[in-house]
C-alpha positions as CSV (number, residue, x, y, z in Angstrom):
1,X,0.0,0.0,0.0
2,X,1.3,3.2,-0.5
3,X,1.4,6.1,2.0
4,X,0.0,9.8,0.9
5,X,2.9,11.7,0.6
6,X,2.8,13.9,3.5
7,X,2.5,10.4,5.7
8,X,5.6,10.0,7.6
9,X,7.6,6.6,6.2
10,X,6.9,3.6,7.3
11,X,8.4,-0.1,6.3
12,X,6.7,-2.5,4.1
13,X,5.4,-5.4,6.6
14,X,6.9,-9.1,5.8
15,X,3.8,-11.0,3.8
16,X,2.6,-14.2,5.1
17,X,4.6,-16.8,7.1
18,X,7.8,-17.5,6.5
19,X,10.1,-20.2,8.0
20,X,12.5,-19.7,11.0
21,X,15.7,-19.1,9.0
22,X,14.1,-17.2,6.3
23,X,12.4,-14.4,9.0
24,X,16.6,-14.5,11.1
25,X,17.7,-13.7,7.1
26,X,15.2,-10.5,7.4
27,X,15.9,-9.5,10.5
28,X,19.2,-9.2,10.3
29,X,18.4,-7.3,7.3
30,X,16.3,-5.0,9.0
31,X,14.0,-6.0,12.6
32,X,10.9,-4.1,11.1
33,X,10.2,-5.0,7.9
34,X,10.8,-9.0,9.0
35,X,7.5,-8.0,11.2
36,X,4.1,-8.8,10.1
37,X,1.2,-6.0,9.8
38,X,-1.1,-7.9,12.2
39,X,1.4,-7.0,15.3
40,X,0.4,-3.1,14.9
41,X,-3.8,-4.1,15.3
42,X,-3.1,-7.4,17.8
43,X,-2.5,-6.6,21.7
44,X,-0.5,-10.3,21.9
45,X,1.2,-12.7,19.8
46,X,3.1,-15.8,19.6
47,X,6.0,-16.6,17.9
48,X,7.6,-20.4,18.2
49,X,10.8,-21.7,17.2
50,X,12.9,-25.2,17.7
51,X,14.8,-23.2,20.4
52,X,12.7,-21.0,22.0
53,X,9.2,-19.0,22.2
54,X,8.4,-15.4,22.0
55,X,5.6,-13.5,23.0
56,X,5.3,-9.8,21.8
57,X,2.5,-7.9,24.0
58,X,1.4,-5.0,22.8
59,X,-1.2,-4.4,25.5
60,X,-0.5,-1.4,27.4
61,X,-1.9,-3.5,30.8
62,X,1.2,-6.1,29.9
63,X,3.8,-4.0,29.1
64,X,2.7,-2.3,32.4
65,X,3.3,-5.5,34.7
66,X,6.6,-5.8,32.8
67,X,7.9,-3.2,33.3
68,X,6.3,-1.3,36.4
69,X,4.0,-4.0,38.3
70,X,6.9,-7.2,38.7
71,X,10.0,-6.2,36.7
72,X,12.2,-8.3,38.7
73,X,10.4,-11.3,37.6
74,X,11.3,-10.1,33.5
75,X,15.0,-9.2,33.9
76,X,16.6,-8.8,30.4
77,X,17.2,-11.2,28.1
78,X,20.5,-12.7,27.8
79,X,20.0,-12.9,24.0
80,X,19.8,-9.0,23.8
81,X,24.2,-9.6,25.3
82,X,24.9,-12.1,23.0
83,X,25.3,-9.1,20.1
84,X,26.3,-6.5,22.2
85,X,28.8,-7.5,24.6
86,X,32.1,-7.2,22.9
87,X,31.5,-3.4,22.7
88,X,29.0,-3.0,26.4
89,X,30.8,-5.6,28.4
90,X,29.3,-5.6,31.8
91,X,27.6,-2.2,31.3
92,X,23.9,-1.2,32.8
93,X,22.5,-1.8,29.4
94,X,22.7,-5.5,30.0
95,X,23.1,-6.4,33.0
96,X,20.4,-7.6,35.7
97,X,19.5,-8.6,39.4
98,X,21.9,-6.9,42.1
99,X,24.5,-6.4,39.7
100,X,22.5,-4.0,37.6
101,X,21.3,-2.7,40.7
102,X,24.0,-1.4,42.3
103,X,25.3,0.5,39.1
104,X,21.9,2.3,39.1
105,X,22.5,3.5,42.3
106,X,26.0,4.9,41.5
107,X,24.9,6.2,38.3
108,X,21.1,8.0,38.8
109,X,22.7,10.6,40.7
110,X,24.7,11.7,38.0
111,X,21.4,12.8,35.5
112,X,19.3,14.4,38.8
113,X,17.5,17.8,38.0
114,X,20.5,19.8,39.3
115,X,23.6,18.2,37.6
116,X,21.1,18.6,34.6
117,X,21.1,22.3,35.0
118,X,25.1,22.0,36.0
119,X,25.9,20.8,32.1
120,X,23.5,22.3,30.3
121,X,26.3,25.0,29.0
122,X,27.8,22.4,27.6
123,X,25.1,20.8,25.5
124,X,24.4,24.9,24.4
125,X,28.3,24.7,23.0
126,X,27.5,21.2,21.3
127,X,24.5,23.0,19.7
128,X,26.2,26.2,18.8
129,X,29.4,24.2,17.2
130,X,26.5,22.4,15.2
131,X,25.1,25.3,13.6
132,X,28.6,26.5,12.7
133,X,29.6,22.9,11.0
134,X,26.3,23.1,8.9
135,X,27.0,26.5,7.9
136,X,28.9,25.7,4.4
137,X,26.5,23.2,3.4
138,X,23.4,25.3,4.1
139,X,24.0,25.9,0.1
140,X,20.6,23.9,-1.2
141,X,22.3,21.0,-2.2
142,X,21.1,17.3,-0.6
143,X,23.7,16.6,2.4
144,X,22.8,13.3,4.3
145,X,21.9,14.7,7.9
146,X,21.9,11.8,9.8
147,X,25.8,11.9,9.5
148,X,25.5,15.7,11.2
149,X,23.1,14.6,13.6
150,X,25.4,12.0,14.8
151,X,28.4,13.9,14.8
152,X,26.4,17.0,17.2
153,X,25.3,13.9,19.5
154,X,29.0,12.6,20.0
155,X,29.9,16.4,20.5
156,X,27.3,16.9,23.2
157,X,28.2,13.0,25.0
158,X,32.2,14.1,24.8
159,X,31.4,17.8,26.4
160,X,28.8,17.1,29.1
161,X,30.7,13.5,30.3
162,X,34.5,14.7,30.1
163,X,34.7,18.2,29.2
164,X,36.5,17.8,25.8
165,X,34.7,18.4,22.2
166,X,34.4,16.2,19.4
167,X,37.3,17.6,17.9
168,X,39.9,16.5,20.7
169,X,42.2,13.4,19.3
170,X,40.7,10.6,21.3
171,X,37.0,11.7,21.0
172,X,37.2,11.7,17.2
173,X,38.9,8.5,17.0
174,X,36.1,6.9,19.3
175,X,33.6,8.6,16.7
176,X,35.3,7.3,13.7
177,X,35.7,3.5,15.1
178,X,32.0,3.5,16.5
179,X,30.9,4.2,12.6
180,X,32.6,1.5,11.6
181,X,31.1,-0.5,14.9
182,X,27.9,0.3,13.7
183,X,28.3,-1.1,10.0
184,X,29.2,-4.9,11.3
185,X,25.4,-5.1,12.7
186,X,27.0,-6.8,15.4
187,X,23.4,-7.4,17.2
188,X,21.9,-10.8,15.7
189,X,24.7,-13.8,15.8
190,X,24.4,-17.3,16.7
191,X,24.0,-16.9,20.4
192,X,21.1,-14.9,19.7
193,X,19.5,-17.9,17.9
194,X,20.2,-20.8,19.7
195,X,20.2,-20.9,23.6
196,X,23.9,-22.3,23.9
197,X,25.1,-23.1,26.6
198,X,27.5,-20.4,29.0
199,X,30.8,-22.2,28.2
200,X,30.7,-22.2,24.5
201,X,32.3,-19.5,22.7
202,X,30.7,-16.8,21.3
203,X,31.4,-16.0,17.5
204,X,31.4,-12.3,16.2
205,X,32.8,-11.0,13.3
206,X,36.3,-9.5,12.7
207,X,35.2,-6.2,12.6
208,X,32.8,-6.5,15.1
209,X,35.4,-7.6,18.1
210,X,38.3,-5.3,16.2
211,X,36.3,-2.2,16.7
212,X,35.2,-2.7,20.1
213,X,38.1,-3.4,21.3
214,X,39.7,-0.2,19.4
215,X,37.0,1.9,21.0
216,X,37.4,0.2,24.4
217,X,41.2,0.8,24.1
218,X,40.4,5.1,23.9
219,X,37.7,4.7,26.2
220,X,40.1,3.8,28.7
221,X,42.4,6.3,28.0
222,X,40.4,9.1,28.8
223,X,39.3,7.1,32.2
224,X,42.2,6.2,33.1
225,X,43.5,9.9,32.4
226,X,40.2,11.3,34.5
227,X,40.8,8.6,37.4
228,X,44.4,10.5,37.7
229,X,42.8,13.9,37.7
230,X,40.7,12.9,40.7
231,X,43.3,11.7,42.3
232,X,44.9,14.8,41.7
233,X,42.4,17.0,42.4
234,X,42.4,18.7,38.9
235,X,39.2,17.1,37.9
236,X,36.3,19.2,36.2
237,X,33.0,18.7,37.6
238,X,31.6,17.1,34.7
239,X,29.4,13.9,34.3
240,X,32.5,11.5,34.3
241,X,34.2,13.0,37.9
242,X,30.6,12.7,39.1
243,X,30.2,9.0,38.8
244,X,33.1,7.8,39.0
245,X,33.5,9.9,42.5
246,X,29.9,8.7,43.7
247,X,29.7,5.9,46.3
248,X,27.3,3.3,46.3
249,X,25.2,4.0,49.6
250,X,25.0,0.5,50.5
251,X,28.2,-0.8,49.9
252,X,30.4,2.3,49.8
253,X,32.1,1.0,46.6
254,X,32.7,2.9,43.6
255,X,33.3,1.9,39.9
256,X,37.0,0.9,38.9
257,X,38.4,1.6,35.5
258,X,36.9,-1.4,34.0
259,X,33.3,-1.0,35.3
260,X,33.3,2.8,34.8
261,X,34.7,1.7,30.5
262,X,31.7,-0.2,30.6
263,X,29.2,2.7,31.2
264,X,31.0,5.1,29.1
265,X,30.6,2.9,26.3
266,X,26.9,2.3,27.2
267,X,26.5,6.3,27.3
268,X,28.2,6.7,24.1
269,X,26.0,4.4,22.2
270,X,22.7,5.4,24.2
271,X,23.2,8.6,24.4
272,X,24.7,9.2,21.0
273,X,23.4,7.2,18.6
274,X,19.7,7.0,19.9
275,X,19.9,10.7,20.1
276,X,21.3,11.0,16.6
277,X,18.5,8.4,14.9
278,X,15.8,11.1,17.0
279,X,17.4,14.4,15.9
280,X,17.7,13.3,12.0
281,X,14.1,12.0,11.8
282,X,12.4,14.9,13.5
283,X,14.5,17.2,10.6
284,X,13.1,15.3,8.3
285,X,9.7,15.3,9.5
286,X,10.1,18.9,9.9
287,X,10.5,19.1,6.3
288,X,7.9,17.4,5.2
289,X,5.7,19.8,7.1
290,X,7.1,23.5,6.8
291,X,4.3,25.1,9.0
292,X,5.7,23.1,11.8
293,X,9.0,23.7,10.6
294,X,8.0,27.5,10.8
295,X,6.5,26.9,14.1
296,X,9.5,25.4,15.9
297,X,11.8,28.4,13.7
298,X,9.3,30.8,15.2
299,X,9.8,29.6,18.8
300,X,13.4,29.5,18.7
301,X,13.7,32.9,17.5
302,X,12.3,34.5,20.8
303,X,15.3,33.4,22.4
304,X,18.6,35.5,22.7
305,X,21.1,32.4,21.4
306,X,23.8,34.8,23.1
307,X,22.8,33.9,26.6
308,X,23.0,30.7,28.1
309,X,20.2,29.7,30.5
310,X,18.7,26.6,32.0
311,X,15.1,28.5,32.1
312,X,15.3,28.5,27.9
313,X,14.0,24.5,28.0
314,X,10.2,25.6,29.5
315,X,9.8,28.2,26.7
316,X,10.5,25.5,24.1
317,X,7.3,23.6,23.9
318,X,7.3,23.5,20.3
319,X,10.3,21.7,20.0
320,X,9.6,19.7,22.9
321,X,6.1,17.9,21.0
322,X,7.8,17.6,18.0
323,X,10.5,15.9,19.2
324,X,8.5,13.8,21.3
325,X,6.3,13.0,18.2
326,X,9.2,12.0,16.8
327,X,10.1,9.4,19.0
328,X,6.9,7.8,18.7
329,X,6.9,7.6,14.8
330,X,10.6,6.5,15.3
331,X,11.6,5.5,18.6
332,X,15.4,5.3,18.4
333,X,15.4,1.5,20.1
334,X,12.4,-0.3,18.3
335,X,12.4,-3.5,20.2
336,X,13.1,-4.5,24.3
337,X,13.6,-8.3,25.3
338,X,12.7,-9.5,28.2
339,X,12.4,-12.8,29.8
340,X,9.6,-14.7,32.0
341,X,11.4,-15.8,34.9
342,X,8.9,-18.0,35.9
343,X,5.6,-19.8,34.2
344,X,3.3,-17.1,33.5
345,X,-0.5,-17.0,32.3
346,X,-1.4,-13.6,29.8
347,X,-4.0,-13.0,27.9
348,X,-5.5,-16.6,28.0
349,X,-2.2,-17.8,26.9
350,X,0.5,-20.3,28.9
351,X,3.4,-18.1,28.7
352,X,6.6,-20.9,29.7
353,X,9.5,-19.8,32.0
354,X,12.4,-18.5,30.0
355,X,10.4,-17.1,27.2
356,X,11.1,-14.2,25.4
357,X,9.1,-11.6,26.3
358,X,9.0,-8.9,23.4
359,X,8.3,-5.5,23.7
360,X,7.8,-3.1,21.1
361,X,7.7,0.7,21.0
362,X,7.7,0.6,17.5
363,X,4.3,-1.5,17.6
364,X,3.2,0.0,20.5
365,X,3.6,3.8,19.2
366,X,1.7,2.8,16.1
367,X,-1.2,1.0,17.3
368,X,-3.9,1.0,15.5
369,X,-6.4,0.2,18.9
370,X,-5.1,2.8,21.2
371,X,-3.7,5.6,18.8
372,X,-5.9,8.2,16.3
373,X,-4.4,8.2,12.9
374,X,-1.1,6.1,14.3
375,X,0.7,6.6,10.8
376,X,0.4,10.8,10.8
377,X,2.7,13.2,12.5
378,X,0.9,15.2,14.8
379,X,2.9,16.6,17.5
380,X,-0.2,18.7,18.5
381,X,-1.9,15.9,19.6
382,X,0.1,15.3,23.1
383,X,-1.6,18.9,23.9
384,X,-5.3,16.9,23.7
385,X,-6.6,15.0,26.7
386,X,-6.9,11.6,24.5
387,X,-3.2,12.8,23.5
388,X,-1.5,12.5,26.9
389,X,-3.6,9.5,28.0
390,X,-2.0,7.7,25.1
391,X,1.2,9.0,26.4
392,X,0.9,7.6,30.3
393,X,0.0,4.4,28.6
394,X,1.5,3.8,25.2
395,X,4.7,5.7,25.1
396,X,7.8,4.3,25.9
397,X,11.0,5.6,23.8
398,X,13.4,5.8,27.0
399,X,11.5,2.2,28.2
400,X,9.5,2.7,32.1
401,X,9.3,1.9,35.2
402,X,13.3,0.9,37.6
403,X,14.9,0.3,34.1
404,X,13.8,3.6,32.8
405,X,16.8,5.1,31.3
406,X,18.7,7.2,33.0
407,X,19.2,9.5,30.5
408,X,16.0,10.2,29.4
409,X,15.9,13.4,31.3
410,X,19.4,14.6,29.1
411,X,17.4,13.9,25.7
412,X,14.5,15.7,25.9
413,X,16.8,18.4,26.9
414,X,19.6,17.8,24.3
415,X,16.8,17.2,22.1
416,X,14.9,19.9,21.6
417,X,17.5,22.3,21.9
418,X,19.4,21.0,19.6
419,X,16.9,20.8,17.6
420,X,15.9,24.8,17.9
421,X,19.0,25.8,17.4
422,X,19.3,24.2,14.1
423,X,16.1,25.3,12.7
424,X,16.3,28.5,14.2
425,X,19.1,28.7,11.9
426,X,18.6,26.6,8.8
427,X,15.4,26.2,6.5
428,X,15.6,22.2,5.8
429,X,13.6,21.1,2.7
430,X,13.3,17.1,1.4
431,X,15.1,15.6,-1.5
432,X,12.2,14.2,-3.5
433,X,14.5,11.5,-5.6
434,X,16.2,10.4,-1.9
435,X,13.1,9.5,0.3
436,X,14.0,8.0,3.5
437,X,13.3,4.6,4.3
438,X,13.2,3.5,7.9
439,X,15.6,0.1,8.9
440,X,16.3,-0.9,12.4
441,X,19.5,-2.9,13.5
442,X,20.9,-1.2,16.6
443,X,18.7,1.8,16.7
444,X,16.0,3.2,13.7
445,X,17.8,4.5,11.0
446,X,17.1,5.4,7.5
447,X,17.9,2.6,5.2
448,X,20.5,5.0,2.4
449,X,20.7,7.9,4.8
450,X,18.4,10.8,5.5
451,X,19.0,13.2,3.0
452,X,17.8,17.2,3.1
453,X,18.5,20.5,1.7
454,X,19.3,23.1,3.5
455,X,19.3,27.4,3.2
456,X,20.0,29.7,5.4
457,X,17.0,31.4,7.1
């Protein structure tokens, strides 16, 4: 079927059945499009393989006892490490139980309301240095935009956690070797199939275990390096001196170089790349409808881009919807695994312990049962009562409930003032021969880039 053309893109649903290995060969092609349409109309279904069961639940009541009611009992899935550990390691992302616990508790103080307000300067720098890099390409020819998204994400990650820009030596390196991370699609592998057992070894690609390792290697440095400065007393108070100086209040332990390489390598790839996929697609949304476009412009203009204060963020509620609406058309991590520690009964349904429980922003953002006109772009509508009941229940691009992430509070400030500051700026237009095509493998991206034009305003 094909979409009007001011209907946001959406991926062509797999037709019919298809057999195990043929629906692992589209997913690792892209996790959306190896999805079939009846999962954006059915609240639950089933999906049974040789090796294991999964259950996606789109009802908002399930995905509520997930991941509010009994999370304990649906820690992550081990099949969601399988792909990610040679970069994560033993990072929050992945871990579970008292382990994943106890980093929480060292790292939640770090993204509280006032260290919030304590690095905000630096995401304004992040968003400034932005604007400057897209200055000579705001010349009306097509310039892909994810690849400036992502480089303004990394910027702000590098300034806010250890007070050094994208342009310092090590920070670019990471940059350029977590590009090259990205393109192995290190995510689906044979341990993500089969349920092997713990002692066999786990098989990645060259590439795959090259650059982690590479970008585990810098990471370290610049621990390592900040570790000293502690020591010494020359550390700034950034996001990196905060959690690596805060003590877990039960045990009085803190994170040593190892653990503390772990987190930064989550924050990098939560914080950067799900914040790149975000900022790119609510661009291009933005240009496919200028009167929002000249809304958000409009909004941004009132502000003095010469004076740096916290206060600016409640004054951009413009930028705020549309970057929430954004998220739900393309929520930056599709798909979260879980898995039923114990037999469980939903929706009339045996659910087996160790299944897969599946849950999908992607789906759930989309539904046809709970949302009106799931497909459109509407960023209006979280101003509506119907709007912001659909948002307590239905909306979940930064997950809920303990495993909320920690960072959510960071994005929907980086967000939409990055996203201000750009339009505020630049006038973005679409390329009408390079549509954008939404593929998911580590986060939603578009399949050959996102491609705009851009003019000077």
């Amino acid at each position: 079927m094909t979409l009007p053309p001011d209907r946001p893109p959406k991926p062509p649903a797999r037709p019919g059945k298809v057999s195990l290995w043929r629906y692992m060969k589209l997913f690792r092609q892209d996790i959306l499009s190896a999805q079939p349409a009846r999962l954006y109309h059915a609240w639950m279904a089933e999906f049974r393989t040789p090796f294991f069961r999964s259950y996606m639940c789109n009802d908002p009541k399930l995905v509520d006892l997930v991941l509010k009611g009994r999370p304990d009992d649906f820690p992550k899935s081990d099949r969601v490490r399988e792909g990610l550990a040679p970069l994560l390691g033993n990072s929050v992302f992945i871990t579970n139980g008292e382990t994943w616990k106890r980093q929480r508790r060292i790292i939640d103080p770090a993204f509280e309301g006032g260290r919030l307000r304590d690095i905000f300067p630096a995401m304004w720098d992040a968003g400034v240095a932005a604007v400057e890099r897209l200055a000579p390409l705001a010349d009306g020819q097509p310039i892909e935009i994810e690849a400036q998204t992502s480089h303004a994400a990394a910027d702000v990650i590098f300034r806010t956690l250890f007070s050094i820009p994208i342009e310092h030596k090590v920070a670019g390196a990471v940059f350029g070797r977590f590009k090259e991370h990205q393109r192995a699609q290190p995510v689906v592998n044979l341990g993500a199939i089969l349920p092997l057992p713990k002692w066999f070894p786990r098989f990645h690609s060259r590439e795959t275990k090259d650059t982690a390792r590479d970008i585990r290697g810098l990471i370290t440095q610049l621990t390592a390096g900040r570790m000293q400065a502690i020591q010494d007393g020359t550390a700034p108070d950034d996001l990196a001196t905060k959690i690596m100086t805060t003590q877990d209040p039960e045990t009085g332990q803190v994170f040593d170089t190892e653990e503390m390489v772990d987190q930064v390598a989550i924050f990098f790839l939560a914080g950067h790349e799900t914040s790149a996929s975000a900022l790119a697609w609510a661009l291009y949304l933005l240009a496919m409808h200028p009167d929002w476009q000249d809304r958000v412009a409009e909004e941004a203009l009132a502000f003095d881009p010469d004076k740096i204060y916290f206060s600016t963020m409640s004054k951009l509620r413009q930028s705020r919807d549309v970057f929430r609406e954004s998220m739900r058309l393309y929520p930056p991590v599709p798909m979260m695994v879980r898995e039923a520690a114990c037999p469980e009964h939903f929706r009339d349904r045996d659910v087996p312990a160790g299944s897969q429980i599946v849950l999908s922003p992607w789906h759930l953002h989309r539904h046809e049962r709970i949302w009106e006109r799931p497909d459109d772009f509407d960023p209006g509508r979280f101003s509506t009562p119907e709007g912001k009941q659909c948002m307590r229940e239905a909306y979940i691009p930064f997950s809920a409930g303990q495993r909320v992430c920690p960072g959510s509070a960071f994005a929907m400030i980086e967000g939409p003032l990055i996203l201000s500051l750009l339009v505020r700026a630049y006038r973005f237009e679409l390329v009408p021969d390079r549509p954008a095509m939404p593929v998911a493998h580590l986060t939603v991206r578009g399949k050959d880039g996102i491609w705009l034009r851009l003019t000077k305003r």
